[in-house]
C-alpha angles and dihedrals in degrees: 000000000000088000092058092047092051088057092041086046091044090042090059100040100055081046087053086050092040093053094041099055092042087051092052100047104046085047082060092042093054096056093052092058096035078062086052103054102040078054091055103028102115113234093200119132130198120206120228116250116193116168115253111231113196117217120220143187114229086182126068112220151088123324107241102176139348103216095189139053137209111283090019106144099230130196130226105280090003101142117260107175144008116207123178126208097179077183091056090052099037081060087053088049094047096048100042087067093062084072093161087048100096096187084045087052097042091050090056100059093051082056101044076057095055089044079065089059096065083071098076106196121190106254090208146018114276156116114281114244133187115355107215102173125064122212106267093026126120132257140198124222109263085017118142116244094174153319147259140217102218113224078202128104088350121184152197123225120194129167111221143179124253091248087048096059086053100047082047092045079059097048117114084198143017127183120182115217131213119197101191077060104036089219140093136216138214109250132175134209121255127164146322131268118242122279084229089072110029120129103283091180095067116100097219126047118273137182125220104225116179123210139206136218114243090211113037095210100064077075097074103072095048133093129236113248089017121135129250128186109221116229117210118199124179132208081251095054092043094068114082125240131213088230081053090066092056090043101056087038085057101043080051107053083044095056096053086049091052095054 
């Protein structure tokens, strides 16, 4: 019975020692690639690009109701705004009554058309901007009552060394993150802004290359103008490695500690 304790004892001791040493030398480990990765994390940041619709009245009138709000996701036909012109619709009715009039006729369906018009629709999907219009207020005929973020064709515009252009021409893989979101998205690299356009007040050199969303509809929840850090990730970085394993388990265990 001894005999068996003393293996028991030995068995746990030499596991204690085992666990131990592991334990000490992935947490230096760790360090060491955690090092590693603050030096080659790339602190580079593209800015959002969503194209700006303006929204216009092609009807003169009074503003009835304003059925978004600023910030409102919208979607492509969704009702924006109702405008009412009582004039507009006194002309139709007394048109309509010269029945045998064929000009009479003729200019009341072009009115009856212009009476669609104080339905203002969005032409896209979007986010909603800046509201220029209140309701009761008046409007001209082609003023702007608004404007919308398109969620269509966004982009990503980031200004880049020459050396940086290289090293991203070479990624296997590249996620922009977002912080107000907490989350990051896969982009691609597409093309470079015009020369014509590029940053002149730098004092190095930079290219302006655009990305793309690989799923358009990650575009929806950002903001245009808004920040996001770009992510690089090489074939080499996408294999896991056994140390991988220790070092999540670690920055893990850190951050619970932290909070």
């Amino acid at each position: 019975m001894k005999h068996f304790w003393s293996i028991v004892l030995n068995i746990l001791f030499f596991t204690i020692v085992t666990v131990l040493a592991v334990s000490v030398a992935t947490i230096a480990l760790t360090k060491k690639v955690n090092e590693y990765r603050a030096e080659n994390t790339s602190d580079i940041t593209g800015a959002v690009e969503k194209q700006i619709i303006p929204i216009l009245a092609f009807s003169e009138g009074i503003v009835i109701s304003i059925e978004v709000k600023t910030g409102d996701k919208v979607k492509k036909n969704q009702v924006l705004v109702k405008i009412d012109n009582p004039m507009l619709k006194s002309k139709v009715k007394s048109l309509k009554e010269f029945k045998d009039n064929v000009s009479a006729q003729t200019e009341a369906k072009v009115a009856e058309e212009e009476l669609k018009n104080l339905t203002i629709v969005s032409p896209v999907n979007g986010v909603v901007g800046e509201i220029t219009i209140s309701k009761g207020g008046p409007v001209d005929d082609l003023s702007n009552v608004m404007e919308i973020y398109s969620s269509e064709n966004v982009r990503l515009l980031a200004n880049l060394t020459v050396e940086e252009y290289q090293h991203v021409q070479k990624l296997q893989k590249i996620r922009a993150y977002s912080s107000r979101l907490n989350q990051s998205f896969p982009i691609k690299a597409e093309k470079l802004k015009p020369e014509a356009e590029a940053d002149k007040d730098v004092d190095t050199k930079k290219l302006g290359l655009y990305f793309t969303f690989t799923d358009k509809n990650d575009a929806a929840s950002l903001i245009h103008n808004e920040d996001l850090e770009l992510k690089f990730t090489t074939v080499e970085d996408q294999v896991q490695k056994p140390i991988d394993f220790f070092v999540n388990f670690w920055n893990g265990l850190l951050s619970l500690k932290e909070q």
